[in-house]
C-alpha positions as CSV (number, residue, x, y, z in Angstrom):
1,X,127.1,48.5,93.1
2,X,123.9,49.2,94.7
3,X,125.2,51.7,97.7
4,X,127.0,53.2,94.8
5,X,124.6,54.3,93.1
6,X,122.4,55.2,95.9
7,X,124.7,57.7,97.0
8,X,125.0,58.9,93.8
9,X,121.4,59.4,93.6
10,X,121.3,61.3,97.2
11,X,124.1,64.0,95.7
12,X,122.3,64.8,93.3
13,X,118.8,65.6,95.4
14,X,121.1,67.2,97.9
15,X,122.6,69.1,95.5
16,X,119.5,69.8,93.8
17,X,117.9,70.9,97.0
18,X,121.1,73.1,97.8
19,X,120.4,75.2,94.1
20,X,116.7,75.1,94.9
21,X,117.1,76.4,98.4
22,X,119.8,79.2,97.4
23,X,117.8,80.5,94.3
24,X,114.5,80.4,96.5
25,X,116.4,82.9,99.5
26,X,118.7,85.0,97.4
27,X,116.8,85.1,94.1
28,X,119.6,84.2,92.0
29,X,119.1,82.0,88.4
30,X,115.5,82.5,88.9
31,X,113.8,85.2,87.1
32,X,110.7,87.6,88.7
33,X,107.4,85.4,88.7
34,X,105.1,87.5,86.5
35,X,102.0,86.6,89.3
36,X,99.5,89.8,90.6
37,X,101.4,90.6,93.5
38,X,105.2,90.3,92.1
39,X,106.7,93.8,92.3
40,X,105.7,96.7,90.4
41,X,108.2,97.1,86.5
42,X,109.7,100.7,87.0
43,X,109.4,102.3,83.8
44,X,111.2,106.2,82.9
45,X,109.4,108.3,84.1
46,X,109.5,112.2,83.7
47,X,111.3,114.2,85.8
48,X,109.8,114.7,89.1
49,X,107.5,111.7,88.8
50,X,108.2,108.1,91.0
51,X,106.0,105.2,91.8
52,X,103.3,105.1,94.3
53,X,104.9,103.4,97.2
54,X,108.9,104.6,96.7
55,X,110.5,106.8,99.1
56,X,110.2,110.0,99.3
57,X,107.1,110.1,97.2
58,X,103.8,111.9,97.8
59,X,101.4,109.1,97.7
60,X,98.1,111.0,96.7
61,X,100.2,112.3,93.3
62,X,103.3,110.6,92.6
63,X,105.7,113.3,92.9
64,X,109.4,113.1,93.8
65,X,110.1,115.4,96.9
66,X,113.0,117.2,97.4
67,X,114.8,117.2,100.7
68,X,113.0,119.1,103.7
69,X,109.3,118.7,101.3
70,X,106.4,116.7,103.5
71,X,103.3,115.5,103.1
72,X,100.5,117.3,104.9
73,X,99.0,114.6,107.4
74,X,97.6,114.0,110.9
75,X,98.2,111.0,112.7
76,X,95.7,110.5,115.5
77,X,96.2,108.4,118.7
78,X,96.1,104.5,118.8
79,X,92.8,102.9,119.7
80,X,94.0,99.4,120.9
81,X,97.3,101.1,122.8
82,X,99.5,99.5,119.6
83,X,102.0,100.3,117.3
84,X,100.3,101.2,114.4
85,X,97.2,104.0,114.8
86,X,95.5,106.0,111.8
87,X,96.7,108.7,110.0
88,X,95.0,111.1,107.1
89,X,97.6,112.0,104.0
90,X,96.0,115.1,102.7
91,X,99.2,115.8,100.0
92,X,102.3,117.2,98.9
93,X,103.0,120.9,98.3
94,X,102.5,120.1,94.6
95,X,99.2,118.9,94.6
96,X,97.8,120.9,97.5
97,X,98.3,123.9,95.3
98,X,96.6,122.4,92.4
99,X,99.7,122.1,90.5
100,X,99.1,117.7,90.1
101,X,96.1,115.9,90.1
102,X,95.3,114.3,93.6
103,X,94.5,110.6,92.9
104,X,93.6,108.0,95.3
105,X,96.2,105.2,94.6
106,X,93.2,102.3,95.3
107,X,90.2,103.0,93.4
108,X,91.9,105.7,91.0
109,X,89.6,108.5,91.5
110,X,90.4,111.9,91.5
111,X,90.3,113.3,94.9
112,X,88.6,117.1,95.9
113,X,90.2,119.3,97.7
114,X,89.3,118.4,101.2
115,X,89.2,114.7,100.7
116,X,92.0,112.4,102.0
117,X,93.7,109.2,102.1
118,X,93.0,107.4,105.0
119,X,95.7,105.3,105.9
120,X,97.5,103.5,109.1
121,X,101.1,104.5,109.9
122,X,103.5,101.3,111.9
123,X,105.7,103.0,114.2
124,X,109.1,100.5,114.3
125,X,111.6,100.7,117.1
126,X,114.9,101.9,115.3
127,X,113.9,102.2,111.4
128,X,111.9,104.8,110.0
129,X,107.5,104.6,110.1
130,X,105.8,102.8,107.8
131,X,102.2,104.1,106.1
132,X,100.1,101.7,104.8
133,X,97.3,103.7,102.2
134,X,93.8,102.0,103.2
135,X,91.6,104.5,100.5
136,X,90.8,107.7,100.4
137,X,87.7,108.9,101.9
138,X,85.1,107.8,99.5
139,X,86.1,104.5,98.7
140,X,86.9,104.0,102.3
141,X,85.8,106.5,104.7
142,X,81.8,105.5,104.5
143,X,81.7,101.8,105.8
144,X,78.6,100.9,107.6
C-alpha cells in the first residue's frame, strides 16, 4: 500500500513538473506577468504610427515606413574589433522635414534639429542588424 501510493505521489510531481515546464517554455495557460519589463500592450494607433522598437519604424518619431524609406544614420567603425560598434540615428524622412516631433525614446525630450540618438548597432551573421538606442545626445552624449 505504501509503494502505491508513493508512486502515485511521484505522477503527480512529474506531471506537475511536465505542465510547469511546458507553460514556462511555450507560454501556454499562463497569462503575461504584468512586471516592468514584460512587453510593451499594443494599443490602435493612427495610421502611420507604430511602437518604438517594431520593425520598420523610425525610432526618433514612431512612424511606420513604407518600403524603400530609411532612417538617416552613420555607423562608425568598431573600437574593440567586435560585432557591435556605434551608430548615430539622426531620423526618418518624416521628421527630418519637421513634419513629426523628434523625441528621444529614453528621457522623452524633444530633440533639435541637429541632435541625435546615439545608439550601438549588432551586426549578426545571417539575420538582419540589430540597433540598440543608448540616448540621444543630451541625456547621453556628455558623460564625464
Amino acid at each position: 500500500m505504501k509503494s502505491i501510493l508513493e508512486a502515485l505521489i511521484f505522477a503527480i510531481v512529474g506531471v506537475v513538473l511536465l505542465w510547469f515546464g511546458y507553460t514556462l517554455f511555450f507560454s501556454v495557460g499562463i497569462p503575461a506577468w504584468g512586471g516592468p519589463h514584460t512587453r510593451r500592450q499594443r494599443s490602435r494607433k493612427p495610421a502611420g504610427e507604430s511602437m518604438p522598437g517594431d520593425p520598420n519604424t523610425c525610432p526618433v518619431c514612431s512612424a511606420k515606413l513604407e518600403e524603400g524609406e530609411l532612417v538617416s544614420s552613420s555607423a562608425f567603425p568598431s573600437l574593440n574589433g567586435g560585432k557591435d560598434r556605434f551608430m548615430h540615428i539622426r531620423g526618418c524622412v518624416y521628421c527630418l522635414r519637421g513634419d513629426r516631433e523628434r523625441v528621444c525614446p529614453v528621457c522623452g525630450i524633444i530633440l533639435k534639429e541637429n541632435e541625435v540618438l546615439i545608439s550601438r548597432l549588432f551586426e549578426r551573421p545571417g539575420r538582419r542588424p540589430h540597433v540598440h538606442v543608448l540616448g540621444c545626445s543630451r541625456c547621453r552624449g556628455h558623460r564625464s
